[in-house]
N, C-alpha and C positions, 0 to 999 in steps of 0.2 A: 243093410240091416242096422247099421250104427245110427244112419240120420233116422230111425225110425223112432230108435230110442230116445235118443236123444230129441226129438219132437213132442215124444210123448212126455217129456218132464218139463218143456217148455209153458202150458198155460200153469201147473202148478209153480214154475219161477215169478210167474209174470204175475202169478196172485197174490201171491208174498211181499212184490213189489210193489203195487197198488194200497195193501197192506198196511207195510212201513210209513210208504206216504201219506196215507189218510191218520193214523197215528200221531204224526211231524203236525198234519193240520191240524189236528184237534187239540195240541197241547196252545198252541197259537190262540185256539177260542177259547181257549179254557184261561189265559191271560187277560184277554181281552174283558171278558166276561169279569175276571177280579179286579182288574181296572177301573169298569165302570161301579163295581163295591164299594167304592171310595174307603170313606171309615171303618166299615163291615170288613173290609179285603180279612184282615187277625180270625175275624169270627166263623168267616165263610169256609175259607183254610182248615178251621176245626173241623167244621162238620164235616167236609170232603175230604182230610186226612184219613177215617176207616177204611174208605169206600177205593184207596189208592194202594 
């Protein structure tokens, strides 16, 4: 009965974890992306400060 439970909260672990990760990736593009702003990067930062 225990590995039953314990199964059962296993895809909800596994989705949290997928999650975190996809998270970790986006802040990577969300760099890259200010990167290529060059001179903008100050301005771009403005705008997308509310929305953070």
């Amino acid at each position: 009965m225990d590995i039953r439970r314990t199964f059962r909260f296993f895809p909800a672990c596994a989705f949290l974890v997928v999650l975190c990760l996809q998270s970790c990736r986006r802040d990577a593009a969300l760099e890259r992306a200010l990167a290529f702003a060059g001179d903008n990067r100050r301005e771009l930062e403005g705008v997308l400060l509310p929305y953070s």
